[in-house]
C-alpha positions in Angstrom: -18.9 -20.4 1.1 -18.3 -17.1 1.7 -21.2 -15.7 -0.3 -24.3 -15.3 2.2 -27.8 -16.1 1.4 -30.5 -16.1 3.2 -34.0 -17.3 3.1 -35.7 -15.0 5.3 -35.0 -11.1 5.6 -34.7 -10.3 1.9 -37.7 -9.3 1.0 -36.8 -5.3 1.7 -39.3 -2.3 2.0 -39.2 -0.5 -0.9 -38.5 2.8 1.2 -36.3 1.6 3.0 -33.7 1.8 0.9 -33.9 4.9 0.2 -32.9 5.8 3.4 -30.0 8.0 4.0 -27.7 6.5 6.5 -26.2 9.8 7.8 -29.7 10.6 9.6 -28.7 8.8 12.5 -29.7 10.1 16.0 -27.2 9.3 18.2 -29.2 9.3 21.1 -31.5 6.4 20.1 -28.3 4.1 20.3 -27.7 2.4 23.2 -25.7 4.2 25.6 -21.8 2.9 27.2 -18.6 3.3 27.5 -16.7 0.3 26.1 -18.0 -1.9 23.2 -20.8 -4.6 23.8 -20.3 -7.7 21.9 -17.7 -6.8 19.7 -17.0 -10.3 18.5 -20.8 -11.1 17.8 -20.8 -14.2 20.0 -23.8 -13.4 22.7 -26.3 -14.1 19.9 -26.7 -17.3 17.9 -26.9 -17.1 14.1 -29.9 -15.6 12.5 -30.2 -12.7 14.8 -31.4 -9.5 13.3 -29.7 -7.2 15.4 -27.2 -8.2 17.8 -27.0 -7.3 21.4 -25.6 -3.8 22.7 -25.6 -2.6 18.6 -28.5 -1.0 17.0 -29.8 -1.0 13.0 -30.7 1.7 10.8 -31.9 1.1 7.6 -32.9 -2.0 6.1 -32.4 -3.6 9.0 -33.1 -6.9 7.2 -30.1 -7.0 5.1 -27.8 -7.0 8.9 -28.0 -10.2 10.7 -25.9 -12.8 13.1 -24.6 -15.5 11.0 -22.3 -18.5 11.6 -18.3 -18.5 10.5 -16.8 -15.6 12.9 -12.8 -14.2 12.5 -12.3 -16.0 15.9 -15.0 -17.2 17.4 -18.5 -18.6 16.3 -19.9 -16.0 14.8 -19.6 -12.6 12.8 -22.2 -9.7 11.8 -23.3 -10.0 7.9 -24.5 -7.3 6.2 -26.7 -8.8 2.5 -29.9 -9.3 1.0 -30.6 -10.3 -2.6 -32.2 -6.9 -3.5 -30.1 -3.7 -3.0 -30.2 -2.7 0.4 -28.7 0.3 2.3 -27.7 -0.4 6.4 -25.8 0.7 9.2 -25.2 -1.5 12.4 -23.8 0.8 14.9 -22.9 1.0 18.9 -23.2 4.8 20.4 -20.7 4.8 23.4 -20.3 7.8 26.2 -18.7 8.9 28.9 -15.7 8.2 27.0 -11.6 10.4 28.2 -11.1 12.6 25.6 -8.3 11.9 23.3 -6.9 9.4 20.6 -8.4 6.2 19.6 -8.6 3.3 17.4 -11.1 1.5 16.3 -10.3 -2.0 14.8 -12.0 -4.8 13.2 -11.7 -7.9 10.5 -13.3 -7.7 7.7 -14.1 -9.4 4.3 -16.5 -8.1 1.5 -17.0 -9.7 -1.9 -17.1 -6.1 -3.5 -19.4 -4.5 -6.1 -21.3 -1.9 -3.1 -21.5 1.6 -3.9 -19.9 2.1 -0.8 -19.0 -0.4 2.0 -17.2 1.0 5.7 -16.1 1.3 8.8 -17.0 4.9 10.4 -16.3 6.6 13.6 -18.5 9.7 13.9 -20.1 12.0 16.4 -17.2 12.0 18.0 -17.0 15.8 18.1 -14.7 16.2 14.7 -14.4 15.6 11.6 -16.5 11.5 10.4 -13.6 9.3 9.9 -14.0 6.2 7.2 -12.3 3.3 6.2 -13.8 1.2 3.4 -13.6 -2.5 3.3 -11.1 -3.6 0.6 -12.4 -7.0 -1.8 -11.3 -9.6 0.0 -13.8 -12.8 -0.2 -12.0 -15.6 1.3 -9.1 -14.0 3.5 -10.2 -11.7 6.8 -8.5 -8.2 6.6 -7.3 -6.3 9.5 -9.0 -2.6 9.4 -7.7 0.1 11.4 -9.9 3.2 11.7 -8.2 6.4 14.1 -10.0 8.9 15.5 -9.6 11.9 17.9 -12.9 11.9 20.6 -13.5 15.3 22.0 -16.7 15.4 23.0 -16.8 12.3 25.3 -18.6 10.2 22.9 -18.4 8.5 19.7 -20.9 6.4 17.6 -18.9 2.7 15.7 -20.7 2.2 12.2 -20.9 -0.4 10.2 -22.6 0.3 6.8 -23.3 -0.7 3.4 -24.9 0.7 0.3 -25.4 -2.2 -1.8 -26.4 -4.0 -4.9 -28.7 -7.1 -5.0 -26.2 -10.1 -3.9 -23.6 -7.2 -2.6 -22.4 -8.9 1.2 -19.5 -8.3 3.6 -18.5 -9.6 7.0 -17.3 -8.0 9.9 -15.8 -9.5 13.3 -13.6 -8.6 16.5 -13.9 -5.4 16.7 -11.8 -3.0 19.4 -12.1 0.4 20.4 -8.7 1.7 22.7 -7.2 4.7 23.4 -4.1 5.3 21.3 -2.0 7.4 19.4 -3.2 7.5 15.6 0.2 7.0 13.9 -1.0 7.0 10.1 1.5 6.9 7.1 5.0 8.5 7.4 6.2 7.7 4.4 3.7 8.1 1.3 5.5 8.3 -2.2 6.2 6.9 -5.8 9.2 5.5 -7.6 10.0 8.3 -10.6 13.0 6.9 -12.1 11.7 8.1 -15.4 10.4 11.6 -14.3 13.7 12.9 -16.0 14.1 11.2 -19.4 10.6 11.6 -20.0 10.5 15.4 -19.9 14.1 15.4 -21.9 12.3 13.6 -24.8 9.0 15.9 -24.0 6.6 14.6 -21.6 4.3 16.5 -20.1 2.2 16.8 -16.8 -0.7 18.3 -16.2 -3.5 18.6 -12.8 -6.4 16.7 -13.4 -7.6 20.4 -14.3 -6.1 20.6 -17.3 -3.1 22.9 -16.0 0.5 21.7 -17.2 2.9 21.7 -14.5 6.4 20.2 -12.6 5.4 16.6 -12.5 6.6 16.6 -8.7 4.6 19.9 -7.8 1.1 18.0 -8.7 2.4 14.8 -7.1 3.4 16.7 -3.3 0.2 18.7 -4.2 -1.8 15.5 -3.8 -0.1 14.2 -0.7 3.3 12.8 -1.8 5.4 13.3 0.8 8.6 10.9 -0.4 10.3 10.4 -3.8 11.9 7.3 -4.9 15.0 7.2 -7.3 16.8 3.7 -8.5 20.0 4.3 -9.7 22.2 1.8 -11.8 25.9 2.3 -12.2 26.5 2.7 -16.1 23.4 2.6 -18.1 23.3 2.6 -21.8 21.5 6.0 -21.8 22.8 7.6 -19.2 19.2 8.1 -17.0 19.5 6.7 -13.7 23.2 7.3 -13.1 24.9 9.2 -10.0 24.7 12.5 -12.2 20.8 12.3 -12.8 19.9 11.0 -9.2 22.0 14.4 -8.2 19.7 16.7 -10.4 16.5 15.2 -9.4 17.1 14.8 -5.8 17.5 18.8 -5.7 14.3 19.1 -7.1 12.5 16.6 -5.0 14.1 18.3 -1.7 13.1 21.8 -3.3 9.4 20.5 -3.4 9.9 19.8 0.7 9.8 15.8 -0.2 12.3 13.3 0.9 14.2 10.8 -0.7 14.3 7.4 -0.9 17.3 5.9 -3.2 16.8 2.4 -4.4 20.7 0.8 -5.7 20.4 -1.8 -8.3 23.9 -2.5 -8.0 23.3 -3.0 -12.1 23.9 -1.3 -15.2 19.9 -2.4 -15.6 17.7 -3.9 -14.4 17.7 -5.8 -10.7 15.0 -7.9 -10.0 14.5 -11.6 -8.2 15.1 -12.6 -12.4 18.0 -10.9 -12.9 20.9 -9.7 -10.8 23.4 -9.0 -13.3 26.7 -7.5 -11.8 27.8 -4.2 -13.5 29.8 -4.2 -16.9 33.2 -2.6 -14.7 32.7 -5.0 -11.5 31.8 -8.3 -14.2 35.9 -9.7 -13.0 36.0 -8.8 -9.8 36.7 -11.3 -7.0 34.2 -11.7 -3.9 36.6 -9.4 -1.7 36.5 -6.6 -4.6 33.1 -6.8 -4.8 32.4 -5.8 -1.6 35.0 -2.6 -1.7 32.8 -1.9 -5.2 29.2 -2.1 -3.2 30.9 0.1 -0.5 32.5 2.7 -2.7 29.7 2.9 -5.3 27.1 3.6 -2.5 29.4 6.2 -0.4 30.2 7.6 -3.2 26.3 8.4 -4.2 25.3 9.0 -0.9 28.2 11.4 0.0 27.4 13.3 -3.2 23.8 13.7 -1.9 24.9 15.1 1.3 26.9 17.6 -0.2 24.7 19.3 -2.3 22.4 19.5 1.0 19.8 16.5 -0.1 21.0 13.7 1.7 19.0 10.6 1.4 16.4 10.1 4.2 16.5 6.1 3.5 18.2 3.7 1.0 17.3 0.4 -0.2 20.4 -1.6 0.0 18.9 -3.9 -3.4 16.0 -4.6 -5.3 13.8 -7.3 -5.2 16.5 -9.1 -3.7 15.0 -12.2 -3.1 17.6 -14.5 -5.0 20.2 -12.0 -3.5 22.4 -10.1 -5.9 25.2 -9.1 -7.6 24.7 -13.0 -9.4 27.0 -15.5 -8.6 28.7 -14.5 -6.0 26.3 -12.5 -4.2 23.4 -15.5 -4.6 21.4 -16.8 -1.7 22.9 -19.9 -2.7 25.9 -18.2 -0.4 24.2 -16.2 2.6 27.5 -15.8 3.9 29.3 -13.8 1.0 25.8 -12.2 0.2 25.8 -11.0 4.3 28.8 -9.5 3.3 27.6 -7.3 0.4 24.7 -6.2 2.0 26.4 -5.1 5.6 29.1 -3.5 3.4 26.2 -1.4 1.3 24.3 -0.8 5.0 28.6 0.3 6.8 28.6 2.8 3.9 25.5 4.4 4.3 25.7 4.6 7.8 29.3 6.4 6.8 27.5 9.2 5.4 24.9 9.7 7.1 23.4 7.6 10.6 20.4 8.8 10.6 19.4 7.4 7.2 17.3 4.4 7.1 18.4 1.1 5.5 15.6 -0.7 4.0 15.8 -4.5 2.0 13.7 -5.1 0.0 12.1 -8.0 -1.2 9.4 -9.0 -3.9 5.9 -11.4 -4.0 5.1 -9.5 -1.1 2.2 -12.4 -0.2 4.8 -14.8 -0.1 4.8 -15.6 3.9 7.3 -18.3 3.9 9.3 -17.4 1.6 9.8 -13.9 3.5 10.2 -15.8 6.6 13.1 -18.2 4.6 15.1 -14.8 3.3 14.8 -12.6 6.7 15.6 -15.3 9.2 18.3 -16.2 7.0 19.7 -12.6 7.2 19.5 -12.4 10.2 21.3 -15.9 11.5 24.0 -14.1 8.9 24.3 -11.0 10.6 22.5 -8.8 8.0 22.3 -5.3 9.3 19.3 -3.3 8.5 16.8 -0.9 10.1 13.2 -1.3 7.8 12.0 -3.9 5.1 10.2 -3.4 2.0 8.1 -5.2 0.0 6.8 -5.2 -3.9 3.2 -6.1 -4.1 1.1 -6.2 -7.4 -1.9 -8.1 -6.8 -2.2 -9.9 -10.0 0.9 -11.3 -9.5 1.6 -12.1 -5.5 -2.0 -13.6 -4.2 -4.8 -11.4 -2.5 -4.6 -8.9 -0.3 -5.1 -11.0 3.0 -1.7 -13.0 2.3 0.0 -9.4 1.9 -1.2 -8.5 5.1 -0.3 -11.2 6.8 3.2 -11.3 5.2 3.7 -7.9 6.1 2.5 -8.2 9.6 4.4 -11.1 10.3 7.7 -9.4 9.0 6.6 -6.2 11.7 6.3 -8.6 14.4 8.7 -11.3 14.0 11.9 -9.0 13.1 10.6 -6.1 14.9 11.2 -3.2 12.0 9.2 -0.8 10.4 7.8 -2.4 6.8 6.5 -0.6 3.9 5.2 -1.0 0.5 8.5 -0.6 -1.4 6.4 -0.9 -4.6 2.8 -1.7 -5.9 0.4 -0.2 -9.1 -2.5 -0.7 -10.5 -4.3 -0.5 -14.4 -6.5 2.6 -14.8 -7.2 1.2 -18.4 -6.1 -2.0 -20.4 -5.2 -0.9 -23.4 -1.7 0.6 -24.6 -0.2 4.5 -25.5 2.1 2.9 -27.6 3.1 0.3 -29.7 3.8 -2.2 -27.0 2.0 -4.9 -25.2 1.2 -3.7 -21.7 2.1 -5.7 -18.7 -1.7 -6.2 -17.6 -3.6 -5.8 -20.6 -6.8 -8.7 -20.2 -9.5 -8.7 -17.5 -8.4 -12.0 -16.5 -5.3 -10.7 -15.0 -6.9 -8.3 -13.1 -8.1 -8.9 -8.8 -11.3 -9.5 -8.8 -13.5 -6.5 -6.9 -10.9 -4.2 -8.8 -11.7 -3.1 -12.5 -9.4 -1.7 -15.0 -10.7 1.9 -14.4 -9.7 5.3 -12.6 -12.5 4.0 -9.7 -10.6 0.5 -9.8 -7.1 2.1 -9.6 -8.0 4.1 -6.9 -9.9 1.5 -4.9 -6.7 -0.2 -4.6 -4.2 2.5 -3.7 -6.8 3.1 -1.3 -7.1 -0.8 0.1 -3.4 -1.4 0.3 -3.1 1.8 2.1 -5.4 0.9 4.7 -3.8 -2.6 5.0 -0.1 -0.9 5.4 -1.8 1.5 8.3 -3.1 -1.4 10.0 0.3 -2.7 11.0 0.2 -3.7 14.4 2.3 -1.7 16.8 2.5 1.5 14.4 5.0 -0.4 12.3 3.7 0.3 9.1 5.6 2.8 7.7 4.2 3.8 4.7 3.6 3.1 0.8 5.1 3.6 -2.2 3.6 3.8 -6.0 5.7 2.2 -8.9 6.7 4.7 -11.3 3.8 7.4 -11.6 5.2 9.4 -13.9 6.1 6.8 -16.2 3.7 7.8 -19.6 4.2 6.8 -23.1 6.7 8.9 -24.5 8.8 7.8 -27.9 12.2 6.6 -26.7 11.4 6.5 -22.8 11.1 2.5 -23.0 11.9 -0.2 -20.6 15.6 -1.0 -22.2 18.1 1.9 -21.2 20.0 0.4 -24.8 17.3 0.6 -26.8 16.0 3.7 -27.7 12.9 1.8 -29.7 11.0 -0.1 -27.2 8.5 0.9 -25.3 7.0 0.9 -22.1 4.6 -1.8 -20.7 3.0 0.2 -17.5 1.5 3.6 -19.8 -1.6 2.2 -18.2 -0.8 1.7 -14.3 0.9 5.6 -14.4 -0.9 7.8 -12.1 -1.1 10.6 -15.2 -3.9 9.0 -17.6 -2.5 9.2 -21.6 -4.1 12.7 -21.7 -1.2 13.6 -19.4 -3.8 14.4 -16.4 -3.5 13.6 -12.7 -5.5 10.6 -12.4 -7.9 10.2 -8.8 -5.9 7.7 -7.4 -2.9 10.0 -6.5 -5.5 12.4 -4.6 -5.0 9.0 -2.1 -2.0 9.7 -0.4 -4.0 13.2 0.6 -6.2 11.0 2.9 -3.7 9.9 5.2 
C-alpha cells in the first residue's frame, strides 16, 4: 500500500496548521556540513522526527515509516486532517559554489503544495514540487548556488486530510547546475493556422506573433516536421524555409523533424512518399539523402541552419514501410546513416536525434537502440514521445529515459509530450482525450492540471543523471481550432483533435503552462 495511515499522530492542533512554513529560523536547526541521515535508516519506523533533521509545523503529520527507496525506511509526511509541515536539515560551513540537492520521491497528489526546497542559502529559495507518482519512486533534482556558506534542505507539505508523500536518499554535492538547454514546442501548424486566420494573444489579452509570446515565456527552440508533398502544401521545404526565418529572427533555434512522408509518420504508419512509392532499396537511400541535404542546405543558405534534426518520427517500427521496417535492421541502418551522412554534409555541428515513441516503454527502447547500434546506426541524441495517458506513469518514463542516458551514453530529450487544459472540443470533432478516465490520475483536465504536468515532466528530464537531459519539447502549442486547419493535409473539412492540449486556451490566450519553460 502506498497510502499511509496512521493510528497515532493525527490528531493535529488546530493552530498548528495555520502555521506559515517560511517562518523558519535557521539557527534552531541543527548545525553541519554534510547531510545526517539522508536515507532515514538510523531510526526505526514510527519516529516523529528523525535524527540530524528537525520539524516545523505540524510536526505530527512527519514521521519514520517502513518501505524506504533503498533501504528500510523513508520519511512520510500525512495525517487524516489537513496538515501543513516542513522536515528540514540546516547545514554550515559549507565552500561556496554550485550544488545539487537530490532525492526520491513519491506523493499521491491532491496538496496545495508539496516540495523539495533549498533556501537560506544566500539567493534566491529554489523549489521543486513532487510530481503524482503513487506506486513508482521519482528521481528529483533540485540546483542551487550557496554563497553564504550555508543552506537549509526542506521537505514540506501543505495538505488536505489523507494528502501523503514519501521522500528517501537524499544527496547534497557540489556540482554544476546544468538545467534545460533545449526548451521548445512542435508548431507545424503555426503557419496554416494564421493563413486561414488564427489568432494569438498574451494571457493579457494583447494579440501578438504566436512565436513572440511563446520565446516571451521561455521558449528557447522551435520544432518544424516537414513532409515531402503534402496535399495542402503546409509542411513542405518552401513553408519550413519561411518559418525557420521567423523562429531564428525571434533568437530561437530550430529543430527539424523529417517524416520522410507526404503525411503522417508515426509507429502506425510509415507510408513512403507518393514520388519515392517504386523506388528500389538502393534509390531509397539516394531519396532520404537528397531530400534531407536538400532541406538542410536550403536552411543554411538563407542563414538559419538547423541546430538539430530528427532523422524520423516515432520511428519505432522503422520507416519508409517495407523496405525501411525493423523487420530489416540492416536496410533500415542504411536509411537512417544515409539521412544522419547528409546532415552532417551540411552542417557538423548540427545534432542528429532519433526518435522513438511510448516513451515508458523500457524494453522495448532497449530492443530498438541496441539494435541500432549492433547495425551501425549513427546518431548524436535520442528523443522520446511521452503522453501519459497513453505510455504508463511518470516513473517508467524516467526510468526509460535514464536508462537510454546511461546505457548509450547520449543526451535524451522529450521529443514530444501535451497535456488537456479542458475536455471538451472547439470544433466539431471528437478530441483525442476528451473523458476523465483517460486522464493520469493527480492531473485534472484544467489550466492547474496542464501545468502541473509540463512542470513534472520537466523536472523528471532535468533529473537525468550525468547532465544528460537535454531538454523538452511541447506537441503543437499553437495548434487551435481554426476551420480548415485539421489533422488531414487532403481534407480541408476535418478537424483537429488536440484544440484542448494547445498551450493558447479557445479564447486564443496564452495559457499558464507555457510560463513553464520560464522556470528553468
Amino acid at each position: 500500500m502506498f497510502h499511509p495511515r496512521r493510528t497515532l499522530r493525527t490528531l493535529l492542533l488546530p493552530l498548528a496548521a495555520g502555521l506559515a512554513l517560511t517562518a523558519l529560523p535557521a539557527q534552531t536547526a541543527q548545525a553541519a556540513s554534510t547531510l545526517t541521515n539522508a536515507g532515514f535508516e538510523a531510526d526505526g519506523a514510527g519516529t516523529a522526527t528523525p535524527a540530524g533533521w528537525s520539524e516545523y509545523g505540524d510536526t505530527g503529520a512527519s514521521y519514520v515509516e517502513a518501505g524506504g527507496h533503498s533501504g528500510g525506511y523513508r520519511l512520510t509526511q500525512y495525517s487524516s486532517a489537513a496538515y501543513k509541515v516542513e522536515t528540514y536539515q540546516y547545514l554550515s560551513g559549507l565552500t561556496n559554489g554550485n550544488y545539487r540537492l537530490t532525492a526520491w520521491v513519491r506523493s499521491g497528489g491532491g496538496q496545495n503544495s508539496a516540495y523539495l526546497a533549498l533556501k537560506n542559502c544566500g539567493g534566491t529559495e529554489q523549489r521543486t514540487d513532487l510530481p503524482v507518482s503513487s506506486s513508482g519512486w521519482i528521481h528529483l533534482v533540485v540546483p542551487v548556488t550557496v554563497t553564504g556558506n550555508q543552506c537549509t534542505i526542506s521537505i514540506n507539505s501543505d495538505a488536505n486530510a489523507g494528502n501523503w508523500i514519501n521522500v528517501d536518499d537524499l544527496t547534497f554535492t557540489s556540482g554544476s547546475a546544468t538545467g534545460l538547454s533545449a526548451k521548445g514546442s512542435d508548431i507545424s501548424s503555426l503557419a496554416k493556422s494564421e493563413a486561414l486566420g488564427g489568432v494569438y494573444k498574451t494571457s493579457s489579452g494583447t494579440t501578438g506573433d504566436a512565436l513572440a509570446i511563446l520565446k516571451s515565456a521561455g521558449m528557447n527552440y522551435a520544432r518544424l516536421k516537414v513532409w515531402v508533398n503534402p496535399a495542402d502544401g503546409y509542411n513542405n521545404k518552401t513553408r519550413v524555409l519561411a518559418m525557420a526565418k521567423r523562429i531564428k529572427a525571434q533568437g530561437m533555434k530550430l529543430l527539424v523533424d523529417f517524416h520522410y512522408s507526404d503525411t503522417w509518420a508515426d509507429p502506425g504508419a510509415q507510408t513512403k512518399p507518393a514520388a519515392w512509392a517504386g523506388h528500389s532499396y538502393s534509390q531509397l537511400k539516394t531519396d532520404v539523402y537528397n531530400h534531407t541535404y536538400d532541406v538542410l542546405n536550403a536552411l543554411k543558405a538563407q542563414g538559419t541552419t538547423a541546430d538539430m534534426v530528427q532523422v524520423g518520427n516515432e520511428i519505432n517500427g522503422g520507416m519508409l514501410w517495407s523496405e525501411g521496417s525493423t523487420d530489416n535492421w540492416s536496410q533500415l541502418a542504411g536509411l537512417l546513416n544515409s539521412g544522419y551522412d547528409a546532415v552532417k554534409a551540411v552542417s557538423s555541428s548540427t545534432t542528429v536525434a532519433l526518435h522513438l515513441a511510448k516513451g515508458g516503454d523500457l524494453s522495448g527502447t532497449r530492443w530498438w537502440f541496441d539494435n541500432a547500434v549492433s547495425n551501425g546506426v549513427k546518431f548524436d541524441a535520442i528523443g522520446l514521445s511521452y503522453y501519459g495517458y497513453w505510455h504508463g506513469p511518470l516513473s517508467d518514463f524516467q526510468t526509460t529515459l535514464d536508462d537510454a542516458a546511461a546505457r548509450y551514453g547520449k543526451p535524451v530529450f522529450l521529443a514530444e509530450t501535451a497535456y488537456p487544459f479542458r475536455l471538451d472540443s472547439d470544433d466539431s470533432l471528437v478530441n483525442q482525450i476528451d473523458t476523465t478516465g483517460e486522464l493520469v490520475s493527480g492531473y485534472p483536465a484544467t489550466t492547474a492540471g496542464q501545468s502541473a504536468w509540463l512542470r513534472d515532466v520537466m523536472n523528471v528530464v532535468e533529473a537525468v543523471p550525468n547532465g544528460r537531459g537535454l531538454g523538452v519539447f511541447y506537441w503543437e502549442a499553437t495548434w487551435t481550432a481554426v476551420t480548415g486547419n485539421g489533422w488531414d493535409p487532403a481534407d480541408a473539412t476535418s478537424g483537429n483533435g488536440w484544440e484542448n492540449q494547445a498551450l493558447f486556451g479557445f479564447d486564443d490566450k496564452a495559457l499558464p503552462a507555457m510560463s513553464q519553460f520560464g522556470h528553468r
